[in-house]
C-alpha positions in Angstrom: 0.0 0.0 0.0 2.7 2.3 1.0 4.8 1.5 -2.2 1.6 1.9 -4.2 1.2 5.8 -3.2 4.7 6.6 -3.4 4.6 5.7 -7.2 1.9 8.7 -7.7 3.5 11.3 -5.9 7.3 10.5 -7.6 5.7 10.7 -11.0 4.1 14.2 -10.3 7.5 15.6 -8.8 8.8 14.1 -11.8 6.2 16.2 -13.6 6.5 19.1 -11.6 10.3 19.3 -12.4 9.7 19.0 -16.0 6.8 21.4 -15.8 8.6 24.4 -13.6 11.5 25.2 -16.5 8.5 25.1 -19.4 7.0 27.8 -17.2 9.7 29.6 -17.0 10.6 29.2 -20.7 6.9 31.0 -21.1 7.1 33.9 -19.1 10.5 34.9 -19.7 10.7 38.0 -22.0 12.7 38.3 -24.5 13.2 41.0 -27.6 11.0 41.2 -30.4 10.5 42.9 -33.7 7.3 43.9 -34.3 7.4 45.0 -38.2 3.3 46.4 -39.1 1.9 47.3 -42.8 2.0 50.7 -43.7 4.6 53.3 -44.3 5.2 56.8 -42.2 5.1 60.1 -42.9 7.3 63.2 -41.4 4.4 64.7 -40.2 4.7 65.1 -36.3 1.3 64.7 -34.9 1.3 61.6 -37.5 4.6 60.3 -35.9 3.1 60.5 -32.2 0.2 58.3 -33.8 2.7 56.0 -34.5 3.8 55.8 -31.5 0.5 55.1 -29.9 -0.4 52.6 -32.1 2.3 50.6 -31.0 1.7 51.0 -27.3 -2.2 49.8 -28.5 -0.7 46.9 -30.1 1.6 46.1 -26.9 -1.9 46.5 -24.7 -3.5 44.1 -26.5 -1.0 41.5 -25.0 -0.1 43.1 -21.8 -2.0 43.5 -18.6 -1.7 46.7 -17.7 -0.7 50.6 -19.8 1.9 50.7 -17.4 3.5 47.2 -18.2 2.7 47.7 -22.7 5.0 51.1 -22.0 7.2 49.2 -20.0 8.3 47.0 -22.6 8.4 48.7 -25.5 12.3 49.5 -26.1 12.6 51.4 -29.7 9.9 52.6 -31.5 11.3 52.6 -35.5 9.1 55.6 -37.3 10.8 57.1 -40.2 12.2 53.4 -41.6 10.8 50.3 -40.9 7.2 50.4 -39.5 7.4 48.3 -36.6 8.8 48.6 -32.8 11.6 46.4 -30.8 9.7 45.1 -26.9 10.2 43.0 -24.5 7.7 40.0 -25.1 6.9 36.4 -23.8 7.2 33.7 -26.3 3.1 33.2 -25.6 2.6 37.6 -25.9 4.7 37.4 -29.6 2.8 34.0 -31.0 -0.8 36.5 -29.9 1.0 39.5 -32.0 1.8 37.4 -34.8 -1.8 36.6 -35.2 -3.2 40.2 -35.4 -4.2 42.5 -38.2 -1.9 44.5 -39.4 1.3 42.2 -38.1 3.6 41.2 -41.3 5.6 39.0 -39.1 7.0 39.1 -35.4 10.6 37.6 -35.0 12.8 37.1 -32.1 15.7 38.9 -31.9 18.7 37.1 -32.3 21.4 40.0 -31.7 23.3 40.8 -35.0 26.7 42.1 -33.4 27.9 44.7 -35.8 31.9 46.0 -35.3 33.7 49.2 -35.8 35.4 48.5 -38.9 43.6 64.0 -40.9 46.7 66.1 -41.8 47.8 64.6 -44.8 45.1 62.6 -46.5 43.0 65.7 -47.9 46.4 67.3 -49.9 46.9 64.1 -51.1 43.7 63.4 -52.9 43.8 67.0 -54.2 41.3 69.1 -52.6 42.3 72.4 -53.3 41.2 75.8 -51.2 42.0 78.1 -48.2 41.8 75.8 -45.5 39.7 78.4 -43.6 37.3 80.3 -44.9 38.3 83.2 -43.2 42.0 83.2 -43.8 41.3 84.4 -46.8 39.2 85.8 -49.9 36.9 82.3 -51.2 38.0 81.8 -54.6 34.5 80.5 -56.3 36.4 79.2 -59.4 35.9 75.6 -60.8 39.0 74.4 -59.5 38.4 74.9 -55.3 35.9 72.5 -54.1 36.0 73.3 -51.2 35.3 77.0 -51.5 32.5 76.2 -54.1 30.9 73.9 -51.2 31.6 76.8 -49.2 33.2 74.4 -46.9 30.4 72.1 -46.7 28.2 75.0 -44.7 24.9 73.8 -43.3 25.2 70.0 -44.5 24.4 67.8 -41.6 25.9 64.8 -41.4 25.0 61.6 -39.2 27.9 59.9 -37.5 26.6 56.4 -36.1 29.3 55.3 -34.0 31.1 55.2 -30.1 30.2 58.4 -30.0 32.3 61.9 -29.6 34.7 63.6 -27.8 32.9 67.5 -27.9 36.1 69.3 -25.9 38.5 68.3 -29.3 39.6 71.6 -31.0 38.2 69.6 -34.3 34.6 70.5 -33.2 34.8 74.1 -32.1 32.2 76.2 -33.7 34.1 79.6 -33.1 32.8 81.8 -36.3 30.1 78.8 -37.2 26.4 80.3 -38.1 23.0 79.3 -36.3 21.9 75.8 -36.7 20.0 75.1 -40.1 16.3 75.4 -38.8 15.6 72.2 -41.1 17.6 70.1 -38.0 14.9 68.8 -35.8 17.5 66.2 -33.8 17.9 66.6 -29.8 21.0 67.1 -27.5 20.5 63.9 -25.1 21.8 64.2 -21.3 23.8 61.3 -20.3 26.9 60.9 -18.3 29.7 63.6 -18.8 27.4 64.8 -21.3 24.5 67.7 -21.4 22.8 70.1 -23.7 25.8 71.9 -23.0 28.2 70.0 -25.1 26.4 70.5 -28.1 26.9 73.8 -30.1 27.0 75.0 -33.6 29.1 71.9 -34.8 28.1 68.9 -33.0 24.1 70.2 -33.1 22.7 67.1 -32.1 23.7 63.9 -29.7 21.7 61.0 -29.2 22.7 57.2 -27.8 21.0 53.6 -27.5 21.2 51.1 -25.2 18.6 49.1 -25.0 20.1 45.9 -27.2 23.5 46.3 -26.2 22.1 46.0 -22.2 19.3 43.0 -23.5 22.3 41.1 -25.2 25.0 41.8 -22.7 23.5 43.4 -19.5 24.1 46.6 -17.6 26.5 48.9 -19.2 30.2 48.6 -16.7 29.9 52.4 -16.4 34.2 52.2 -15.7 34.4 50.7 -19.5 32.5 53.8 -21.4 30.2 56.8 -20.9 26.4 56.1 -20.1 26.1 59.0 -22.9 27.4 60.1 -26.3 30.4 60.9 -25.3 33.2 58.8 -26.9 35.7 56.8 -24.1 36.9 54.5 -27.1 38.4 57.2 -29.4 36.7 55.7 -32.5 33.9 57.7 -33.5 36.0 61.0 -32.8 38.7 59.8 -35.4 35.4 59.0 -37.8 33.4 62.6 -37.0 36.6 64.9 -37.4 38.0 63.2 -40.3 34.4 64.5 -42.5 34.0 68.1 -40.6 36.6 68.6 -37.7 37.6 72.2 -38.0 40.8 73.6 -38.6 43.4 72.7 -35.8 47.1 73.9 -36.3 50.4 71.9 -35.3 48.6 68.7 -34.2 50.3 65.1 -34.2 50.3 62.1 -33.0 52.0 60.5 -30.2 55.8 61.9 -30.3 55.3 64.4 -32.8 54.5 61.8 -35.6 52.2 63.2 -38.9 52.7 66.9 -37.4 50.6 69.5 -39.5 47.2 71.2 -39.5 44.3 68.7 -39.1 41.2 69.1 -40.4 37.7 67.6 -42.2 37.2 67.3 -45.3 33.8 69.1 -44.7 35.1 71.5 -42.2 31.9 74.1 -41.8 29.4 71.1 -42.2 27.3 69.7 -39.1 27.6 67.0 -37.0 24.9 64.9 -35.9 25.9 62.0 -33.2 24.4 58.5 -33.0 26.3 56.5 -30.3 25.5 52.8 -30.9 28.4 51.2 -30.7 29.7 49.9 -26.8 32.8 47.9 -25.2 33.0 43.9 -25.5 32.7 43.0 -22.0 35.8 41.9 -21.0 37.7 42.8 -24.0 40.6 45.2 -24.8 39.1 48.0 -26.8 41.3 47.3 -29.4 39.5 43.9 -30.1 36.3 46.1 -31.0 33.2 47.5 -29.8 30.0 46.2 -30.7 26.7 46.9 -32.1 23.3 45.3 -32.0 21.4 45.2 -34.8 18.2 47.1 -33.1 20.0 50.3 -31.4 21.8 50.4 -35.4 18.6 50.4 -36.5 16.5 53.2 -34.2 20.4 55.1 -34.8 19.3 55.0 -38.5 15.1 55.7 -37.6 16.0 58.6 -35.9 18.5 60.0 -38.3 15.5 60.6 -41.2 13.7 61.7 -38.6 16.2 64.7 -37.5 16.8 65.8 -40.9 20.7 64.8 -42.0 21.7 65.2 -45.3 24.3 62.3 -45.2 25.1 59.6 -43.2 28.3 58.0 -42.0 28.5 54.2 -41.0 31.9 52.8 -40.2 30.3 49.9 -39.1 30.1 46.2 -40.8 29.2 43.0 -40.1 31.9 40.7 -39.6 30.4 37.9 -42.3 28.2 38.1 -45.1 24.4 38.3 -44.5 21.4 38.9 -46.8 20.0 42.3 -46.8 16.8 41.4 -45.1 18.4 40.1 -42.2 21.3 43.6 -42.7 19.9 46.7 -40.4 22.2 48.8 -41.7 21.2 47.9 -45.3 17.3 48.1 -44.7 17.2 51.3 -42.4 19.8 52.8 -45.6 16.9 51.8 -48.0 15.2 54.2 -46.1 17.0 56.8 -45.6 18.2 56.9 -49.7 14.5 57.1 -50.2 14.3 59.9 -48.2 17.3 61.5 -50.2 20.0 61.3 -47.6 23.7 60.0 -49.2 24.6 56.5 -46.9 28.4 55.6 -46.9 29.6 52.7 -45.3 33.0 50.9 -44.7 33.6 48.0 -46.3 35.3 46.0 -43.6 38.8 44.8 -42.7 38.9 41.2 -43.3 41.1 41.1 -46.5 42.9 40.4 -48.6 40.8 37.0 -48.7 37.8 37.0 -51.2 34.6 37.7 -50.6 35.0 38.8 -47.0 33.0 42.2 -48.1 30.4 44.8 -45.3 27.7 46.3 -46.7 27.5 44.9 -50.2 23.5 46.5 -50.6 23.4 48.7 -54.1 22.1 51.8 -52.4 25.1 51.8 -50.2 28.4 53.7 -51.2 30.8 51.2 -49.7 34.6 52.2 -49.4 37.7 50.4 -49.6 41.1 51.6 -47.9 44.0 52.6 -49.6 47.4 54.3 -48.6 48.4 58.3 -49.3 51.6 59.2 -49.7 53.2 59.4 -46.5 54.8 56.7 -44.3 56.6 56.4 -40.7 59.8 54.9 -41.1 61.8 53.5 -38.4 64.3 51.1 -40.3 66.7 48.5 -38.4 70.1 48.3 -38.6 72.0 45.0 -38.6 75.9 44.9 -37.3 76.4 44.6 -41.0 75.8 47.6 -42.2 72.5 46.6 -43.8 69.7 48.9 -43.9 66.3 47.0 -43.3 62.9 49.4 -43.8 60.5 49.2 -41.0 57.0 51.6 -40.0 56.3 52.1 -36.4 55.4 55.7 -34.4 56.9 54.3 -31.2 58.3 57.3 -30.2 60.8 55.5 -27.8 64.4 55.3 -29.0 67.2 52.7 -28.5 70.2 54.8 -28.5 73.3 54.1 -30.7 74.1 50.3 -29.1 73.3 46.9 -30.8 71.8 44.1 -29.4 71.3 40.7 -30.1 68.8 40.1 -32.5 66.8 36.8 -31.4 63.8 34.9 -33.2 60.6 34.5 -31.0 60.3 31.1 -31.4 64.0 30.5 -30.1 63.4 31.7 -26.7 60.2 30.4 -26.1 59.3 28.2 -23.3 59.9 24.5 -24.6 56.7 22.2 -25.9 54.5 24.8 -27.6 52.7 23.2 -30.5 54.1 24.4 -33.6 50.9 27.1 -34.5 51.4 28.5 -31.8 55.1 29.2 -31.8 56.9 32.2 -33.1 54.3 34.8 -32.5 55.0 36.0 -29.0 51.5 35.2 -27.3 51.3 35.7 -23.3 53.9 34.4 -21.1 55.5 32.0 -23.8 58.8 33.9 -23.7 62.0 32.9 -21.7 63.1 35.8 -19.5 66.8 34.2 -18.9 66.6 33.6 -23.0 64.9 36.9 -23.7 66.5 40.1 -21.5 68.2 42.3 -23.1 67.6 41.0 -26.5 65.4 42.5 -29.9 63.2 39.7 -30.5 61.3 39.2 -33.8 57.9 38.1 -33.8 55.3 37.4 -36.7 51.9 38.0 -37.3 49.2 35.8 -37.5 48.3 35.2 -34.1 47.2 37.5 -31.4 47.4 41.1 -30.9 50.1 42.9 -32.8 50.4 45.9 -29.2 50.3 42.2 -27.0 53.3 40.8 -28.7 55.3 44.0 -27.4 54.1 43.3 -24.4 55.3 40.1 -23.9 58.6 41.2 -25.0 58.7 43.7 -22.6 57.3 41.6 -19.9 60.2 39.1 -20.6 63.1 41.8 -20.3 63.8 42.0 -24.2 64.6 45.9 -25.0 62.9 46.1 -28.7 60.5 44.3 -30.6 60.4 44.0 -34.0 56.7 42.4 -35.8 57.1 40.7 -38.4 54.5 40.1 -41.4 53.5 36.8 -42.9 53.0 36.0 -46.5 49.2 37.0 -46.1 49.8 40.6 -44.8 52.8 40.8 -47.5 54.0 44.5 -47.4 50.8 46.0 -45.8 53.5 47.2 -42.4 50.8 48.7 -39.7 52.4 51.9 -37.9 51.8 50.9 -34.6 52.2 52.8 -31.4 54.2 50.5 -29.4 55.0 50.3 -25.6 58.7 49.6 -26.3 61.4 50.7 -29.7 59.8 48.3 -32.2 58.9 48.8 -35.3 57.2 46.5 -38.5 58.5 44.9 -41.5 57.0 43.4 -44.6 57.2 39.8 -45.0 60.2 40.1 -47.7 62.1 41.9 -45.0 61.0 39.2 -42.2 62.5 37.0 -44.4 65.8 38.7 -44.8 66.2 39.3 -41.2 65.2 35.6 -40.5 68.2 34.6 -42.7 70.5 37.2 -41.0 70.0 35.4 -37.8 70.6 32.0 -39.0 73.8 33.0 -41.1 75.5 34.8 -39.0 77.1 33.6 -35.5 76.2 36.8 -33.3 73.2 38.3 -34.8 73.2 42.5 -33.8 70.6 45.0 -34.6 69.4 48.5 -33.5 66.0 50.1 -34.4 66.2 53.3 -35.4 63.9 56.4 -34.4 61.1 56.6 -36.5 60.4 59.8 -38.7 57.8 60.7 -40.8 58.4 60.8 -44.4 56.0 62.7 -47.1 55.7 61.5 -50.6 56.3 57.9 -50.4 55.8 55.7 -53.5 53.9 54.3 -54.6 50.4 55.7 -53.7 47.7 55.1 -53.7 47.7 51.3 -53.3 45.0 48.9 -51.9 45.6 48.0 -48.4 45.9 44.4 -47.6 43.5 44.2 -44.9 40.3 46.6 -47.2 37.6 43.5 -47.5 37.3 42.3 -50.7 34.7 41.4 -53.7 32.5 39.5 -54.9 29.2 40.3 -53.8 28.0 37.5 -52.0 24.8 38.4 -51.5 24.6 39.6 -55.4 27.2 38.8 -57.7 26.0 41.0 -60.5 26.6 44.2 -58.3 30.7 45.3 -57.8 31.4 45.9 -54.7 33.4 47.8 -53.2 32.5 51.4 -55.4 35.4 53.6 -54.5 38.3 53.8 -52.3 39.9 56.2 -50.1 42.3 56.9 -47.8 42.3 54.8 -44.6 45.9 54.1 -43.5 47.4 55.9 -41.0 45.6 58.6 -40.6 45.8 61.2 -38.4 42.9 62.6 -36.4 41.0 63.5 -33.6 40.9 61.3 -30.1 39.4 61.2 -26.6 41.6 63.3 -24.4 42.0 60.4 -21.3 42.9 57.7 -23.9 45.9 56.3 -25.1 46.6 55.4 -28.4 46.4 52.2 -28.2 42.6 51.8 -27.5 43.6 49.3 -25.2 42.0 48.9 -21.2 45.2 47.8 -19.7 49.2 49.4 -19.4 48.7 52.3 -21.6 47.9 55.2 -19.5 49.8 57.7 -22.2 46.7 60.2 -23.6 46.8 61.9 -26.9 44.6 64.8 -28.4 45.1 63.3 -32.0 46.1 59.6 -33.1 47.0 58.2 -36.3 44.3 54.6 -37.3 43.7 52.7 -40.1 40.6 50.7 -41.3 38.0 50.9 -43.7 36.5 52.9 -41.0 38.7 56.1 -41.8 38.4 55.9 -45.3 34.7 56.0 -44.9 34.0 59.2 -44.0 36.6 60.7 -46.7 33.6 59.7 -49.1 31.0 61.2 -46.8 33.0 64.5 -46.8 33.1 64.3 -50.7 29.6 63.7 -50.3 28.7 67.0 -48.2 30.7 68.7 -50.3 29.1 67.5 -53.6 25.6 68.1 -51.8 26.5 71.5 -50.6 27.5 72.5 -54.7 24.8 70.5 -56.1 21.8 70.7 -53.5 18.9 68.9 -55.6 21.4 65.8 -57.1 19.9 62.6 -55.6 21.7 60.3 -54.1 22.5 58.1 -56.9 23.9 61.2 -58.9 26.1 61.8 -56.2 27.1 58.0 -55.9 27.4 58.1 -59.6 29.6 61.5 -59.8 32.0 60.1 -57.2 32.4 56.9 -58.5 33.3 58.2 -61.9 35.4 61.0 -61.2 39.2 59.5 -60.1 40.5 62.2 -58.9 39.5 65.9 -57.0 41.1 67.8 -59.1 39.1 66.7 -62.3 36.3 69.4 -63.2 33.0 68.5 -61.6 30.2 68.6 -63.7 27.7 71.5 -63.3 23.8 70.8 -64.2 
């Protein structure tokens, strides 16, 4: 009898146990898109209809007014029709089933990545750099004063943000905000109504996927605002319209000049989207989720920018209805704004391309004609070429010149030897020594590290056969600098050939009117078109190596969390993401000249016009 009721009451705990995780599966929320029939319209009073009419479709499956407002994270009214809300699996199947609905999907978090003195003279844009240094020259041949500096073209930044205190977005002499802007200036942390001025006249930022995906925001990592910690979206931002700054550099004096935008009197319009990989060095990447890109986008149109500027990308190949960036563009094109996009830095392997979607201009990286050149010098006499804007010296001595993968701790598998990763150096093999390591695993700045943290005095990185001669100028912690794989080569056969291997690294310098330039940079993402064959991809290059421009003022150059606690006003970058928003200037400037042009005109006129200084047509 006994054993006859305990077989009941085991099978219902049994069920019970089953039972309490389906529960919780059910009431758990989780984000939803919401996409509706119907298009918008700019009309205010119709946009706050919009608004309600999602909170009435959230009521329908909510208890209470309080909880349907509760939920709703991003209402999307000038591109998509539709909203982003917290929902049960049981509250979205409801949705899905009413009028008006096209479809109801759960979010799977797209994580999108963040893909100057010298560059502008190089691709010949001619003028007074400041309008009021001097008489305007209207003549055929100045862009620049033609555009009349880009004056009153606002252009969206969607990025990490901006640093407002840079010298790049001053708006001594600017005139009144167009009164077509109809954007905000959002509080936040270190960041008010304040900030914003005649330059930066708008400042918005989204966190409600990033926090959904990833949880609270580690307010120690970035600003709870628009402000920039990471350094990124500054570079980005001053590159199209930071004003005219005299004598700035890099770290140690490197690229030293007059900075400015290509754009220089246009506006700026901030859209932070972009936040820190949680537990990541910043120089690994911030992130992106697919619905803050998209409201970024949404409420773009609806302030009024004339062109946007996405140096953003996805880090593989998707179709363009699952692409934010390419649907909320589709949009915004309609609406007559200019989108231009970086085509990512995952090359030079085929098909590795960002934002392939036709109505995109999307930019590929190439050099200018300047390099910084800190060569080695082997007890020879031989003269080896090397790029670095470490501005630490070695002196006049030699050292020993040592390969990585001779003083490495014993037993590491054969990938991962020679490349200097964490801890596998010998100190008692190591001190005192230069040590070459290669690329091809782990962080190029880490590898120095490691040297360093093993006692070697410089660090030279040495490129594999996939990098070739594409040398990054890197801001190291210790004298290093980079050589191309040829050179890697060489200096590998000077060690083994010779029975005390010496070397110094000389200081670096910068050197203008290297040859030859422009050339395609080995890491600019390559064609085809995955998603569409039939449509080339990239359109255009630009210049997006080593280029000098505006920073955060508490962060090194590095953009790296840990041992770099050196701060510079202006740092040099490279990426698809800087040669971006030298086609967004060209843009502003183009739309300034030619203010009814649509945006394929302007794709068009840029895309077949190879050079600045070649006369613009005039309609």
């Amino acid at each position: 009898m006994a054993i006859k009721s305990i077989i009941p009451a085991t099978y219902f705990l049994l069920f019970l146990h089953l039972l309490l995780p389906l529960a919780s599966c059910i009431k758990t929320k989780q984000v939803y898109v919401v996409e509706l029939f119907g298009d918008h319209t700019s009309d205010d009073k119709t946009l706050h209809e919009v608004e309600n009419s999602h909170h009435s479709y959230l009521l329908s499956v909510k208890e209470t007014e309080e909880e349907a407002r509760a939920s709703l994270l991003y209402s999307y009214k000038h591109s998509i029709n539709g909203f982003a809300a917290l929902l049960t699996p049981k509250e979205a199947n409801k949705l899905s089933e009413m009028e008006g609905v096209v479809f109801v999907h759960k979010n799977q978090p797209k994580i999108y990545s963040l893909h100057t003195t010298r560059s502008w003279n190089f691709v010949g844009l001619d003028g007074p750099l400041n309008p009021w240094e001097e008489e305007s020259d209207h003549t055929d041949g100045n862009l620049l004063a033609r555009a009349q500096y880009g004056k009153d073209i606002i252009v969206g930044m969607i990025d990490s943000g901006v640093w407002p205190d840079s010298k790049s977005f001053s708006d001594e002499g600017m005139e009144p905000v167009p009164t077509k802007w109809k954007g905000v200036c959002q509080n936040g942390t270190a960041f008010d109504s304040s900030q914003c001025n005649r330059k930066i006249i708008g400042a918005r930022y989204y966190l409600h996927g990033y926090q959904s995906a990833f949880g609270p925001l580690n307010e120690k990592e970035d600003y709870k605002s628009a402000r920039d910690k990471d350094g990124h979206g500054s570079h980005t931002a001053s590159i199209v319209a930071g004003r005219v700054v005299p004598n700035a550099s890099a770290i140690g004096g490197f690229a030293k000049g007059t900075a400015l935008g290509g754009a220089p009197l246009a506006r700026l319009a901030i859209y932070k989207a972009c936040w820190p990989i949680k537990g990541k060095s910043k120089h690994e990447g911030n992130i992106c989720t697919n619905i803050d890109m998209l409201k970024a986008i949404d409420d773009a149109i609806g302030d009024g920018v004339d062109v946007l500027s996405i140096s953003i990308g996805f880090s593989a190949p998707i179709s363009y209805e699952e692409d934010v960036i390419a649907r909320g563009a589709l949009h915004a094109v309609r609406k007559n704004i200019v989108v231009v996009c970086s085509a990512g830095n995952s090359g030079p392997l085929p098909q590795t391309l960002s934002n392939p979607a036709p109505w995109i201009i999307t930019v590929a990286a190439s050099t200018v004609d300047r390099s910084f050149h800190a060569p080695i010098k082997l007890s020879n006499g031989t003269i080896i070429e090397g790029r670095s804007i470490t501005p630490l010296h070695m002196g006049n001595s030699f050292y020993p010149l040592v390969l990585a993968r001779d003083v490495e701790h014993p037993g590491l598998p054969s990938n991962n030897s020679g490349f200097c990763l964490d801890n596998t150096l010998q100190p008692n093999k190591a001190r005192g020594k230069i040590v070459l390591c290669m690329r091809g695993q782990g962080e190029r700045l880490k590898k120095g590290l490691e040297v360093q943290r093993a006692g070697g005095v410089g660090f030279i990185l040495g490129n594999n056969k996939l990098n070739g001669k594409d040398v990054p100028s890197d801001p190291h912690f210790i004298p290093a600098t980079g050589v191309s794989y040829e050179n890697s080569l060489k200096l590998i056969q000077y060690v083994h050939s010779t029975p005390n291997p010496m070397a110094q690294i000389l200081p670096g310098t910068t050197v203008l009117e290297t040859k030859p330039a422009p050339s395609m940079a080995s890491f600019s993402s390559r064609g085809p078109n995955i998603v569409d064959p039939n449509i080339l991809k990239p359109d255009i290059t630009a210049p997006g190596v080593d280029i000098l421009a505006a920073w955060t003022a508490e962060d090194g150059p590095t953009r790296m969390t840990f041992n770099d606690k050196r701060v510079v006003k202006y740092n040099i970058f490279s990426g698809t993401s800087m040669s971006c928003p030298h086609v967004a200037a060209a843009a502003v400037l183009l739309k300034a000249i030619h203010p009814t042009w649509s945006t394929a005109a302007i794709r068009s006129a840029l895309m077949t016009t190879g050079n600045f200084k070649i006369k613009i047509h005039t309609s």
